[in-house]
DSSP file (Angstrom, degrees, kcal/mol; ACC not computed):
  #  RESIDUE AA STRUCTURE BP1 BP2  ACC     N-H-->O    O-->H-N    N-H-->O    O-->H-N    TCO  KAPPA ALPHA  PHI   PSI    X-CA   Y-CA   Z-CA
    1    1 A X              0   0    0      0, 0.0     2,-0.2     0, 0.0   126,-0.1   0.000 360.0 360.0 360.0 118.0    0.0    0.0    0.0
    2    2 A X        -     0   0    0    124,-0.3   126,-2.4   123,-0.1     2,-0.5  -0.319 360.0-148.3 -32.3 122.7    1.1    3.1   -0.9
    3    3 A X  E     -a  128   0A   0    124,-0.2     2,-0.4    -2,-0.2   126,-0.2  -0.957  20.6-156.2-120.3 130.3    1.2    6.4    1.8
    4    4 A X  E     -a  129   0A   0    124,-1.5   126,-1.0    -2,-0.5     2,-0.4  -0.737   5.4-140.5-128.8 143.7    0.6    9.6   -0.3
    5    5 A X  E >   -a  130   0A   0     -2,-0.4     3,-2.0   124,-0.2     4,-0.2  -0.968  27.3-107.6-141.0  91.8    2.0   13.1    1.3
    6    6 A X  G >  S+     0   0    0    124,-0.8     3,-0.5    -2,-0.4   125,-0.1   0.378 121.0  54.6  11.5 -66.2   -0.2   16.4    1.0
    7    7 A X  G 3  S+     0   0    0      1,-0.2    -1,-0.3    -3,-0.0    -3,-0.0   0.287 116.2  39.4 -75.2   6.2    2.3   18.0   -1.7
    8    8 A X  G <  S+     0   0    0     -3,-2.0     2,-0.4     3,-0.0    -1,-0.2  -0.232  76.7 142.0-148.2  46.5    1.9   14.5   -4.1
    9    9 A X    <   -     0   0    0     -3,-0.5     5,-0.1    -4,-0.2   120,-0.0  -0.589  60.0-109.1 -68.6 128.6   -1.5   13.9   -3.7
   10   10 A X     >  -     0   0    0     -2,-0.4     4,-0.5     1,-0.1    -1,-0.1   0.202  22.5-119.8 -28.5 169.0   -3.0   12.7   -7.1
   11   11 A X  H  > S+     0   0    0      2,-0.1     4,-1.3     3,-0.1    -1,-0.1   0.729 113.8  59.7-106.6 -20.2   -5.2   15.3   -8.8
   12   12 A X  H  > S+     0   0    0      2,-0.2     4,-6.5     1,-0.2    -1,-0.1   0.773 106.3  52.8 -68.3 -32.0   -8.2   12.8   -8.7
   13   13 A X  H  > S+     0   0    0      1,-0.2     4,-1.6     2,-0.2    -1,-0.2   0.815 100.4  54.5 -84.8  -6.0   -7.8   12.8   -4.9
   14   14 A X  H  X S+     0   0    0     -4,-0.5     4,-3.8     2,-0.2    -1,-0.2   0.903 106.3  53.6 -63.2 -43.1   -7.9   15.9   -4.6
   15   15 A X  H  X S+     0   0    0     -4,-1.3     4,-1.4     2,-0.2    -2,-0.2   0.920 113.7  48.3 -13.0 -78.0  -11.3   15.8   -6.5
   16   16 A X  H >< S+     0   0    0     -4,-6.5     3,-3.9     1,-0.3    -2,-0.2   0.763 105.0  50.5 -38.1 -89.3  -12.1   13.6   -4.2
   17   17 A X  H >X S+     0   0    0     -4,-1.6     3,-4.7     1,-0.3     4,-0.8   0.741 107.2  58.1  12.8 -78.7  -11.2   15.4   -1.1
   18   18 A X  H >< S+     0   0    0     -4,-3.8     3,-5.2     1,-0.3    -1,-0.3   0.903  94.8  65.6 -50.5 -29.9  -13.0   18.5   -2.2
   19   19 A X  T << S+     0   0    0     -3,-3.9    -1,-0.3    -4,-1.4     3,-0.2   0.465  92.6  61.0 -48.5   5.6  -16.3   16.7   -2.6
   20   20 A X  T <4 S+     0   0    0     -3,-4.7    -1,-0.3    -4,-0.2    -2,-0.2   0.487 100.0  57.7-121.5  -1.8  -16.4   16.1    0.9
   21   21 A X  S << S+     0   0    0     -3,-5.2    -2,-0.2    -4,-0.8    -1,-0.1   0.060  70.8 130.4-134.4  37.9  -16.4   19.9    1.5
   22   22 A X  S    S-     0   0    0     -3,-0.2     3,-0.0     1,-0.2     2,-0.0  -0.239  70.6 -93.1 -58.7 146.4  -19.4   21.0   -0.3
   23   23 A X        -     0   0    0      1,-0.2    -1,-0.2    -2,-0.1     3,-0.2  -0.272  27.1-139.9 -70.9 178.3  -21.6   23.1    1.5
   24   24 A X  S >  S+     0   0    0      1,-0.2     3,-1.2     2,-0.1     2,-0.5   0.900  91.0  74.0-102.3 -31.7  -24.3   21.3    3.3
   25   25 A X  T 3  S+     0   0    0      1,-0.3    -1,-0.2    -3,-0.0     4,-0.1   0.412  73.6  87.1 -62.0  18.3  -27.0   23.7    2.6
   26   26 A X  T 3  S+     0   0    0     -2,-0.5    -1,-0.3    -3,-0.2     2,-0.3   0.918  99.3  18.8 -56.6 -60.0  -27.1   22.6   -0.7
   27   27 A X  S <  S-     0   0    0     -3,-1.2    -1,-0.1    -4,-0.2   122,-0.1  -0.770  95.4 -97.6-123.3 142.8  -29.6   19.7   -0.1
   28   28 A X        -     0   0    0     -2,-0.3     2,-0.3     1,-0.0    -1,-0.1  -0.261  39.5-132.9 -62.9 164.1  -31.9   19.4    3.0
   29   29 A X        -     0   0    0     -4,-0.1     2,-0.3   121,-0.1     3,-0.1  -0.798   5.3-134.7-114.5 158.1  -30.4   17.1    5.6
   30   30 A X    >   -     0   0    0     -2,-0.3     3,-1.6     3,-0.2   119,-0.2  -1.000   9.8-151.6-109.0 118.5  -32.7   14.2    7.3
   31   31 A X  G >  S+     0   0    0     -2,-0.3     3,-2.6     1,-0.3    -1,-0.1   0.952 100.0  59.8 -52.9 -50.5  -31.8   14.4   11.4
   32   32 A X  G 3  S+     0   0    0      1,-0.3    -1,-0.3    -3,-0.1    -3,-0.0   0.544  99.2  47.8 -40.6 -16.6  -32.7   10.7   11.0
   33   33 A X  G <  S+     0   0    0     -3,-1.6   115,-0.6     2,-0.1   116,-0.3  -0.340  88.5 122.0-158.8  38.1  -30.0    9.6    8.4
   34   34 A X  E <   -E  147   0B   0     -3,-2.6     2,-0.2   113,-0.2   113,-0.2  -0.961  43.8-169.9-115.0 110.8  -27.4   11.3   10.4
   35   35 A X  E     +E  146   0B   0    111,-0.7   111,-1.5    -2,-0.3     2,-0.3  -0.599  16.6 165.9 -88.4 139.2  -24.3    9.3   11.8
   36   36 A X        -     0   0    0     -2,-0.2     2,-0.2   109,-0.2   109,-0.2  -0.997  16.8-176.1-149.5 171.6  -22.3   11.2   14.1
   37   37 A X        -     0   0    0    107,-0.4   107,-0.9    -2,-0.3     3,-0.1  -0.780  18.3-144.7-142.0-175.1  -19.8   10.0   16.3
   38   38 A X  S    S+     0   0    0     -2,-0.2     2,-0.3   105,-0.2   104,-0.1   0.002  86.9  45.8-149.7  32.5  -17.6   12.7   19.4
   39   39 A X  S    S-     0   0    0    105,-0.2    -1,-0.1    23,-0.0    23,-0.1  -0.913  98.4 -96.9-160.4 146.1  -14.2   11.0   19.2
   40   40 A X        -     0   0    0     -2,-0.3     2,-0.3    21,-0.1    21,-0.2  -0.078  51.4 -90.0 -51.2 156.3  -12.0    9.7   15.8
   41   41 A X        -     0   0    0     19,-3.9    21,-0.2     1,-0.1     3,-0.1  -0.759  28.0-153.1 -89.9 159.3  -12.2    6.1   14.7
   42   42 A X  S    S+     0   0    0     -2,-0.3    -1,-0.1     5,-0.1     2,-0.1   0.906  79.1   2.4-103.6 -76.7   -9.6    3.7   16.3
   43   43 A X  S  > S-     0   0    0     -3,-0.1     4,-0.7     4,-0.0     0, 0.0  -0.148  89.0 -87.2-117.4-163.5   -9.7    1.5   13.5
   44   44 A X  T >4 S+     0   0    0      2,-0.2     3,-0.7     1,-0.2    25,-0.0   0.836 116.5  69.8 -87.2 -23.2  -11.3    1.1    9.9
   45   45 A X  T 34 S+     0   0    0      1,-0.2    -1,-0.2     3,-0.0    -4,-0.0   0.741 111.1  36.2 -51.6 -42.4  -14.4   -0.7   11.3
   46   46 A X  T 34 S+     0   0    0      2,-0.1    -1,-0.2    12,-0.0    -2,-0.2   0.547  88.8 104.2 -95.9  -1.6  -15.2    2.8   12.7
   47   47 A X  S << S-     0   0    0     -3,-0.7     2,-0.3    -4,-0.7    13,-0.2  -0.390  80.9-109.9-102.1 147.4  -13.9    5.5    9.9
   48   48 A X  E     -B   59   0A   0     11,-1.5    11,-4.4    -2,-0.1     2,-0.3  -0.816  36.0-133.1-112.2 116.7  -16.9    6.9    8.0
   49   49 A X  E     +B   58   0A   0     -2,-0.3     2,-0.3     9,-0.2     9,-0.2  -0.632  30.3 163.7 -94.0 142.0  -17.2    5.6    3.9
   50   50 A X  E     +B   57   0A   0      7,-3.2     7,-0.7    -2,-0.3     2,-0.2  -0.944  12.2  92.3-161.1 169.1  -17.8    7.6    1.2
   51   51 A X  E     -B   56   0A   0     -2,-0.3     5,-0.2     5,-0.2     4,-0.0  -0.751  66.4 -77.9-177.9-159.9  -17.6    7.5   -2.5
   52   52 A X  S    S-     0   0    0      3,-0.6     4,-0.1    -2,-0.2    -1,-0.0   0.230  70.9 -91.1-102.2 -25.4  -19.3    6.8   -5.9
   53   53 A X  S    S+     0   0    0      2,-1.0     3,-0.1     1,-0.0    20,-0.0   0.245 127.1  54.9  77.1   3.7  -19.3    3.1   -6.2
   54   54 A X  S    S+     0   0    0      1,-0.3    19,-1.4    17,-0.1    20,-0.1   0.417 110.0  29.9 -92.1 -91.9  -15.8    4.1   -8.0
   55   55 A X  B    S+G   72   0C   0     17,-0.2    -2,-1.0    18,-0.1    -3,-0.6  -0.160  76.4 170.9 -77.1 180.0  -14.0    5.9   -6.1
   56   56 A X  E     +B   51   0A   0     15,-1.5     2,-0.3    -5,-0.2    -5,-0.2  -0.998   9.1 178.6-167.2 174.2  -14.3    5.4   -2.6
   57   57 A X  E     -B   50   0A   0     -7,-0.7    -7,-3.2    -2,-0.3     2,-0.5  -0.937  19.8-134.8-175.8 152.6  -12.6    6.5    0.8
   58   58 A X  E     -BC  49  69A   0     11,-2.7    11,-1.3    -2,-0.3     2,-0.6  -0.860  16.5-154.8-131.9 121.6  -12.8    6.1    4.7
   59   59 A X  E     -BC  48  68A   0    -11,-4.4   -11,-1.5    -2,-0.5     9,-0.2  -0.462  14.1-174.7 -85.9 138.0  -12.5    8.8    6.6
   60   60 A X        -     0   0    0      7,-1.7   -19,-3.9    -2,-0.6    -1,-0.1   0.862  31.5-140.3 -95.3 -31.3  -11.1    8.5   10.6
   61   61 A X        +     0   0    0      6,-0.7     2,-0.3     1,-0.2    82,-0.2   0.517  39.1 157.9 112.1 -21.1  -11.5   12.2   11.7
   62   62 A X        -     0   0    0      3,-0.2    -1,-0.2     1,-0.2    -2,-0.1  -0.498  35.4-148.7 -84.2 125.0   -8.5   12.8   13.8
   63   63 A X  S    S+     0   0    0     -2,-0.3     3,-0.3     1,-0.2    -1,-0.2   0.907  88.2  42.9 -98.8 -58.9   -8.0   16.5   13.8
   64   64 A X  S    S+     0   0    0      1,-0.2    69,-1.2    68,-0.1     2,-0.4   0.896 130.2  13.3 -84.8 -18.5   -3.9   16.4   14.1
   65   65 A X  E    S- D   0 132A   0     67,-0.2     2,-0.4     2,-0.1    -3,-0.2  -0.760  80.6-157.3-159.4 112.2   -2.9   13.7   11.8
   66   66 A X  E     - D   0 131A   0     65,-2.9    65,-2.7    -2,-0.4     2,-0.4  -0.739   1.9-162.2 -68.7 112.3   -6.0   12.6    9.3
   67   67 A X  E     + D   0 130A   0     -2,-0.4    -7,-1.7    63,-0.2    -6,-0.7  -0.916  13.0 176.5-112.9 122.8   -5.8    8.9    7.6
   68   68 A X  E     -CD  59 129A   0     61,-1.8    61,-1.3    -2,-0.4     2,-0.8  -0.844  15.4-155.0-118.8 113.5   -8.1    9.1    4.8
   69   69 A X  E     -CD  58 128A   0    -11,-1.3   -11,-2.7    59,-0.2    59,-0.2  -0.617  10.8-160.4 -82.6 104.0   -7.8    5.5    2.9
   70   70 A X        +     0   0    0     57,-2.3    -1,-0.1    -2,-0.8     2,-0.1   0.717  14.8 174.0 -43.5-145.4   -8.6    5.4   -0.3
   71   71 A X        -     0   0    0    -15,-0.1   -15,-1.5   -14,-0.1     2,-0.2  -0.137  14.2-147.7 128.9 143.8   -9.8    2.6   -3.2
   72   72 A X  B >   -G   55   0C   0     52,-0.5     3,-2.1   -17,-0.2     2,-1.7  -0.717  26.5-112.0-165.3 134.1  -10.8    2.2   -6.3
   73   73 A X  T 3  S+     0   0    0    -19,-1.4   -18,-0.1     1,-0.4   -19,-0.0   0.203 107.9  46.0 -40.2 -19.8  -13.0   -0.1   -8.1
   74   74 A X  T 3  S+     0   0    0     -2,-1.7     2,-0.5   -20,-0.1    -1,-0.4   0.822  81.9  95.0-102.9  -8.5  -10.6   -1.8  -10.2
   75   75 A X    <   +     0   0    0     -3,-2.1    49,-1.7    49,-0.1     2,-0.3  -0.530  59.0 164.9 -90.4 124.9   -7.6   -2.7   -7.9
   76   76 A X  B     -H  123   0D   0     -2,-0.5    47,-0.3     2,-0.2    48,-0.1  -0.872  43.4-100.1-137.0 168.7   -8.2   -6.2   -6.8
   77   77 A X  S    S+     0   0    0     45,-1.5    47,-0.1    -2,-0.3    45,-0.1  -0.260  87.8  17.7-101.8 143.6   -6.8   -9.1   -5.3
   78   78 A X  S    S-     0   0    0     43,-0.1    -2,-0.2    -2,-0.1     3,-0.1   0.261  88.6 -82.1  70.1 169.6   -5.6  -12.1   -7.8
   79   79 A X  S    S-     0   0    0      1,-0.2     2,-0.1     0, 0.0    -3,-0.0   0.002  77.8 -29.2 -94.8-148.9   -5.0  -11.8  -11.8
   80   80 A X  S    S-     0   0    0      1,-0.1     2,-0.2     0, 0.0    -1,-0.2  -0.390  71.0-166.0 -56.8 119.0   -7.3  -11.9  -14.7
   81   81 A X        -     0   0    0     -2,-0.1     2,-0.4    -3,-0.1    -1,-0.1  -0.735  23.9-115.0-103.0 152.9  -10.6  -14.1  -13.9
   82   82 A X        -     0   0    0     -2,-0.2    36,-0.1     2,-0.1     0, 0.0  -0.918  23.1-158.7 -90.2 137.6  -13.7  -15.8  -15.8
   83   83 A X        +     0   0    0     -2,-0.4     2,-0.3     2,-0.1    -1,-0.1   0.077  53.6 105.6 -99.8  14.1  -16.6  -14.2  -14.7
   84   84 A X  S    S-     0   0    0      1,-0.1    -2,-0.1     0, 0.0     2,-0.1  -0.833  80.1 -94.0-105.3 172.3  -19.1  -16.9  -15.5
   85   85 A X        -     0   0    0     -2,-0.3     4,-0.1     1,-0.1    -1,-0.1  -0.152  43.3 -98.6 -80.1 153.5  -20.6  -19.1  -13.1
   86   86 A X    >   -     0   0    0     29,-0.4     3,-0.9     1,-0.2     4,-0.2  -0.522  36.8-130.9 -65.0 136.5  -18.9  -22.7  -12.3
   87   87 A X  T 3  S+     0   0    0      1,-0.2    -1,-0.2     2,-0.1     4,-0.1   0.468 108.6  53.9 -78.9  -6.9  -21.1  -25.3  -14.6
   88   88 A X  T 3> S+     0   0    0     26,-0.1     4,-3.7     1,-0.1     3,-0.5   0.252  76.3 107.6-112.1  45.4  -21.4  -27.2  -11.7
   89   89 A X  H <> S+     0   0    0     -3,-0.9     4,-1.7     1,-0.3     5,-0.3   0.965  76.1  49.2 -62.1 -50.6  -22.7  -24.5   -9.6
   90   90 A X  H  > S+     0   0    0      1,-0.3     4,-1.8     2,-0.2    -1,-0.3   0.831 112.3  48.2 -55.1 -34.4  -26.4  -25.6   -9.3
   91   91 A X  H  > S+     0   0    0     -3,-0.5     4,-1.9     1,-0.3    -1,-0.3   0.761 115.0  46.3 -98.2 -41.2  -25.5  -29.2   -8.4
   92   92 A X  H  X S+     0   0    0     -4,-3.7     4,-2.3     2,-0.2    -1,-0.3   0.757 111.7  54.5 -73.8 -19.0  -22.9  -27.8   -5.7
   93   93 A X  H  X S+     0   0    0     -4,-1.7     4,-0.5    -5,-0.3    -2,-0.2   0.933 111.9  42.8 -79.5 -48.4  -25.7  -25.2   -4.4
   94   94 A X  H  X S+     0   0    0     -4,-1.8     4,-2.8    -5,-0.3     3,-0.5   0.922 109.4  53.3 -72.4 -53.0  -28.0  -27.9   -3.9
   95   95 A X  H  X S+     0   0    0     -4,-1.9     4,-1.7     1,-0.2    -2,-0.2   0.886 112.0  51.9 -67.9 -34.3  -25.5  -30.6   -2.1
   96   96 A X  H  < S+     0   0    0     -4,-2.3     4,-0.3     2,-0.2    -1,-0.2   0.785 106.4  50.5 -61.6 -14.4  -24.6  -27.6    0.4
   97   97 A X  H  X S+     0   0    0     -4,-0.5     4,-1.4    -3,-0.5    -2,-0.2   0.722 110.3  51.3 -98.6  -9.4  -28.3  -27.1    1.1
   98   98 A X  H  X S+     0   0    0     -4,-2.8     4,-0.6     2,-0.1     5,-0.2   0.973 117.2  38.7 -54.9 -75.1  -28.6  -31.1    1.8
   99   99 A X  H  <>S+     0   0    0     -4,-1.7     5,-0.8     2,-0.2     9,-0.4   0.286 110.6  57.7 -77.2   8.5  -25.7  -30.9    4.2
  100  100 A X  H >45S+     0   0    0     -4,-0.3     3,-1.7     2,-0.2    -1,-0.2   0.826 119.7  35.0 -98.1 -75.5  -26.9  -27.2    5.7
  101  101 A X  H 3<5S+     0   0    0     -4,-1.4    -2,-0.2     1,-0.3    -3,-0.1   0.488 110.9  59.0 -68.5  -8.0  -30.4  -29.3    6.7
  102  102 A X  T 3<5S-     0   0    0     -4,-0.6    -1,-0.3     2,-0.0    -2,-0.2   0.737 114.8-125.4 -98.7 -38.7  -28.4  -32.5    7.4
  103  103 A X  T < 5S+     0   0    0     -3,-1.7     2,-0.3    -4,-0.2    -3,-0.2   0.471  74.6 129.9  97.9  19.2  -26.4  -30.0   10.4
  104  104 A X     >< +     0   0    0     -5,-0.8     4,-0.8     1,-0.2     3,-0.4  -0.549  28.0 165.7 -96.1  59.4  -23.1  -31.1    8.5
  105  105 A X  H  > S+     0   0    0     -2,-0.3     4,-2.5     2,-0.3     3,-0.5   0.836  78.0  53.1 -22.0 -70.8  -21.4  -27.1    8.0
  106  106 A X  H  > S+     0   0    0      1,-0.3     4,-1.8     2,-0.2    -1,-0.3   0.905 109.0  48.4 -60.1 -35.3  -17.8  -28.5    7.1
  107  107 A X  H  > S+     0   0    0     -3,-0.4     4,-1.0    -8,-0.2    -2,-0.3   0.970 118.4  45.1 -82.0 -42.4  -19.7  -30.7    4.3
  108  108 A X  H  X S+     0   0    0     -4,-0.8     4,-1.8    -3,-0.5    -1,-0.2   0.643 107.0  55.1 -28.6 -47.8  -21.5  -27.2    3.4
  109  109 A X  H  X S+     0   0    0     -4,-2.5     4,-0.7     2,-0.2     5,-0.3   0.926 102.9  59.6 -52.4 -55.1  -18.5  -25.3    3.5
  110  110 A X  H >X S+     0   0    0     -4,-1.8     3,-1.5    -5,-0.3     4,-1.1   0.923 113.5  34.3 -25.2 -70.5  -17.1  -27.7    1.0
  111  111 A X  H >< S+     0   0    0     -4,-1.0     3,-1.1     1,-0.4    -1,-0.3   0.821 113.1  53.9 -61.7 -38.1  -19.5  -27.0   -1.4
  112  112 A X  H 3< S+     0   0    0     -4,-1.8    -1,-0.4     1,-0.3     4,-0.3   0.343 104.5  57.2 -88.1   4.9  -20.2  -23.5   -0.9
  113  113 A X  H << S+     0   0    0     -3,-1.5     4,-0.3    -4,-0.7    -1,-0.3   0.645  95.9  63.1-112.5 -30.0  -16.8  -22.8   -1.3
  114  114 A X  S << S+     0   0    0     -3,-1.1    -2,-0.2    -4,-1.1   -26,-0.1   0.221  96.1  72.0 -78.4  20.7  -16.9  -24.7   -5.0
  115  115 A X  S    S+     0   0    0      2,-0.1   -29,-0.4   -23,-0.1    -1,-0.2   0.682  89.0  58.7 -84.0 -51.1  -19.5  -21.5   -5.8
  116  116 A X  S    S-     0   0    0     -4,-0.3     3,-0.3     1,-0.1    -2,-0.2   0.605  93.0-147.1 -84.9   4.6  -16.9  -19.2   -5.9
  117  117 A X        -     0   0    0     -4,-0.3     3,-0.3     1,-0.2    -1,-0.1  -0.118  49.9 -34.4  78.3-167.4  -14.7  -20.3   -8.5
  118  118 A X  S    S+     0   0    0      1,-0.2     2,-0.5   -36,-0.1    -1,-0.2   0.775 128.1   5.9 -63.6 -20.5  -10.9  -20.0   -8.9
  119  119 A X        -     0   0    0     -3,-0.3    -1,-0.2     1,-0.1   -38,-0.0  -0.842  55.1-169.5-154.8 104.9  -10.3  -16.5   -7.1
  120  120 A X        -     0   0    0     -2,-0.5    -1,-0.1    -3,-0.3    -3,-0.1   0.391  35.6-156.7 -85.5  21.5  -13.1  -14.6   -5.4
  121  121 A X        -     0   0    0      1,-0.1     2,-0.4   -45,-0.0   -43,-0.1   0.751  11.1-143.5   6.8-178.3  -11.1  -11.6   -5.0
  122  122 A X        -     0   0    0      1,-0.1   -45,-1.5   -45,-0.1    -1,-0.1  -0.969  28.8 -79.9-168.9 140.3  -11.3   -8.8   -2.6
  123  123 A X  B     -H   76   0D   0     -2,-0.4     2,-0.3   -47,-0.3   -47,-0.2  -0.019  33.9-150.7 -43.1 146.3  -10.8   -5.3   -2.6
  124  124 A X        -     0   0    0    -49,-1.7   -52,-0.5   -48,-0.1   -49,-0.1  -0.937  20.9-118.4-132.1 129.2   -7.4   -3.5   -2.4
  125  125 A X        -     0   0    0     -2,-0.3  -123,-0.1     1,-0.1     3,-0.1  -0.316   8.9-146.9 -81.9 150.4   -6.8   -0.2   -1.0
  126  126 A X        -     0   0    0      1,-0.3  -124,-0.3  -125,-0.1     2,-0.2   0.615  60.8 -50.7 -79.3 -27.5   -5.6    2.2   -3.1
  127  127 A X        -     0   0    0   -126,-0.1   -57,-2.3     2,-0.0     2,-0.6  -0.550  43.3-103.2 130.8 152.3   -3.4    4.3   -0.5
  128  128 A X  E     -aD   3  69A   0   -126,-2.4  -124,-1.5   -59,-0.2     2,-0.4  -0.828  28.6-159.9 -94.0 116.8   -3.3    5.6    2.3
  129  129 A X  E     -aD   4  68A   0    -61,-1.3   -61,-1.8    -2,-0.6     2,-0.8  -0.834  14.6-167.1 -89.1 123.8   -3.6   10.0    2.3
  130  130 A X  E     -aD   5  67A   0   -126,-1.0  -124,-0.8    -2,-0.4     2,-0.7  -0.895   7.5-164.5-117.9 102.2   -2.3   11.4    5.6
  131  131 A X  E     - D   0  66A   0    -65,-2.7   -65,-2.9    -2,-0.8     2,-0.1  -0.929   9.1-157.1 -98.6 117.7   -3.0   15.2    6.6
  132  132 A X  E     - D   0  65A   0     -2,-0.7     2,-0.3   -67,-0.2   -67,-0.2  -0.375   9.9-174.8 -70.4 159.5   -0.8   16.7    9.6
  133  133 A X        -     0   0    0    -69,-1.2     2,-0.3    -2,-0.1    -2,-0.0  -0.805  19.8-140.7-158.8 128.1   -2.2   19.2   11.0
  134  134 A X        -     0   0    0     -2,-0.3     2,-0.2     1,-0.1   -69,-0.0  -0.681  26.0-173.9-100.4 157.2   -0.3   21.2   13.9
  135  135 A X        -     0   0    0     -2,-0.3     2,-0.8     2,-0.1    -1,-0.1  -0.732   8.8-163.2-148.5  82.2   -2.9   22.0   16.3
  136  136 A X        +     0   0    0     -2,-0.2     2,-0.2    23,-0.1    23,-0.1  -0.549  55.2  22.8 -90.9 118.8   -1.8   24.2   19.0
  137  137 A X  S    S-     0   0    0     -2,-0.8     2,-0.3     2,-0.0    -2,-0.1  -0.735  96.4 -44.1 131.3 157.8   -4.1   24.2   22.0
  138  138 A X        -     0   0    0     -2,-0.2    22,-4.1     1,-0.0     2,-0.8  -0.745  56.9-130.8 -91.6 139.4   -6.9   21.9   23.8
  139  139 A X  E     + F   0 159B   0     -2,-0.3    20,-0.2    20,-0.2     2,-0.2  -0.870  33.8 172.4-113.4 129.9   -9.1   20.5   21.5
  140  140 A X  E     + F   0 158B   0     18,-2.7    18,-3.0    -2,-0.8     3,-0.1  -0.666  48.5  26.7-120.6 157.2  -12.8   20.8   22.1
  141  141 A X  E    S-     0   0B   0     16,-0.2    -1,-0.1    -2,-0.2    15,-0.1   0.885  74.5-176.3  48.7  38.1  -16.5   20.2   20.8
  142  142 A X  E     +     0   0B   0   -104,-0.1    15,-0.3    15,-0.1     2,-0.2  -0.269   4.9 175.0 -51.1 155.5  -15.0   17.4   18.6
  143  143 A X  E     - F   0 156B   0     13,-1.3    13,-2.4   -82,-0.2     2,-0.4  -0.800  21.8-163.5-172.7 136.3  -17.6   16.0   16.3
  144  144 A X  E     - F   0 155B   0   -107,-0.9  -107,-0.4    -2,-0.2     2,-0.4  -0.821  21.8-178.6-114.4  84.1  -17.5   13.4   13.5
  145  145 A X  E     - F   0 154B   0      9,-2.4     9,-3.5    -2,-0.4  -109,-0.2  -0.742  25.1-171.1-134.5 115.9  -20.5   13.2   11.1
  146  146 A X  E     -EF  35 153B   0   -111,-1.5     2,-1.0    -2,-0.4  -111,-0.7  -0.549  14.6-157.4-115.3  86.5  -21.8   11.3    8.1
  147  147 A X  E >>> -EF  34 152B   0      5,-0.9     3,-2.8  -113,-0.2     5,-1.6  -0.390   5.9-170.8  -4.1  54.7  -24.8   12.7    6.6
  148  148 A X  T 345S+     0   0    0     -2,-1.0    -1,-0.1  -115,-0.6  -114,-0.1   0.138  80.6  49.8 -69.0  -1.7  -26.3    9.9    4.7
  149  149 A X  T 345S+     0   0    0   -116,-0.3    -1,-0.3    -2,-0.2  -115,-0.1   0.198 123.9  30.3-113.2  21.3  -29.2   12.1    2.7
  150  150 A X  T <45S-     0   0    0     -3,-2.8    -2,-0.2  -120,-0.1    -3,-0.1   0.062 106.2-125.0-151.6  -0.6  -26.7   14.6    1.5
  151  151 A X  T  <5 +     0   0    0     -4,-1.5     2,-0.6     1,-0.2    -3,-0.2   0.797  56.8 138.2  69.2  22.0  -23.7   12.6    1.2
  152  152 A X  E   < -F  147   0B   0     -5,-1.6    -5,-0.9  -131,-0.0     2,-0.2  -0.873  40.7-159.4-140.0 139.7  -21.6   14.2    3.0
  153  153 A X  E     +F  146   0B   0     -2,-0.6     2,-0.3    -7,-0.2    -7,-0.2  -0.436  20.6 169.2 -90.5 130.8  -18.5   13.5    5.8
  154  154 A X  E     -F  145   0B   0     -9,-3.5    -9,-2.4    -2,-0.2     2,-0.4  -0.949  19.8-168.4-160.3 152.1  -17.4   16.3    8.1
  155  155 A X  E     +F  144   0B   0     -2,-0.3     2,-0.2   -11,-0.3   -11,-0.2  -0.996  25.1 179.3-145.9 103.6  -15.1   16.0   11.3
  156  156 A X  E     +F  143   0B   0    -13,-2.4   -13,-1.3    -2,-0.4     2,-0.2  -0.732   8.5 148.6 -94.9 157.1  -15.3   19.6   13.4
  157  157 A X  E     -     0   0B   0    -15,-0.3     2,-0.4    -2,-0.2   -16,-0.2  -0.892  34.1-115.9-178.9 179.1  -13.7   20.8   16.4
  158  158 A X  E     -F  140   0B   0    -18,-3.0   -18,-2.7    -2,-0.2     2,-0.5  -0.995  13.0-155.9-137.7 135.2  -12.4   23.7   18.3
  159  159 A X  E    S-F  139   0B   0     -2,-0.4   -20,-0.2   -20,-0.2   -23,-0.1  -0.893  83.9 -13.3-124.0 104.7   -8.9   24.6   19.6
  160  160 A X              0   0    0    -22,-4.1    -1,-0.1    -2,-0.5   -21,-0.1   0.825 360.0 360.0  80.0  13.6   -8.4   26.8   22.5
  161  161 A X              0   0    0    -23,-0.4    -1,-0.3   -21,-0.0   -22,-0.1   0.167 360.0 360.0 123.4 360.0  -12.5   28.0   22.3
């Protein structure tokens, strides 16, 4: 994975990046279809996604040094695949749903595993963008927000009032 540096950010991430700092009155917000969180995420399980269904990113929040993680739709795990379905997929589907209702899992497993073909690949992050930020002072009224009817991520807070 790649770790990308303010001054040699791509020009697409920058794209990105600005999208995320749209005003909000643009579009009405729903209170309801608002995530908000009052501390950074720890890990990626907690960092707030957003994208296109192209691009994509997760943001963590952390007011002095920002990890936003990137991806995009084509970097994937494994080489060149066939995308059709295994010809004996039906026949495998069916002997896992025997051994599902028989309470035999590992014999289930088996099968269900002969579903996915040679490579069921997986996502790869694209790189990782890192913003410092010197931040002199106690930092207060932290707040982490994704806005899920307007699409949009914001991480506030206040240094020194």
């Amino acid at each position: 994975m790649k770790k990308f540096v303010l001054g040699i950010v791509p020009i697409w991430a920058c794209v990105l990046l600005a999208c995320t700092t749209l005003e909000k009155e643009t579009v009405q917000s729903d209170p309801a279809l608002i995530l908000w969180y009052a501390q950074p995420a720890k890990n990626w399980n907690e960092a707030l996604p957003i994208g296109n269904g192209r691009l994509g990113a997760m943001i963590f929040g952390n007011p002095t040094h920002e990890l936003i993680q990137l991806n995009e739709e084509t970097l994937w795990t494994g080489g060149p695949v066939q995308h059709a379905a295994t010809p004996d997929g039906p026949g495998n589907l069916q002997k896992a749903r025997e051994a599902i209702v028989a309470g035999d899992h590992r014999e289930a497993v088996h099968y269900l595993k002969k579903l996915q073909g040679k490579n069921s690949e997986a996502y790869q992050a694209l790189g990782d963008l890192i913003l410092h930020q010197q931040v002199d002072g106690d930092i207060s009224a932290y707040s982490r927000k994704l806005d899920i009817s307007t699409a949009l991520a914001t991480t506030s807070f206040s240094v020194d009032g």
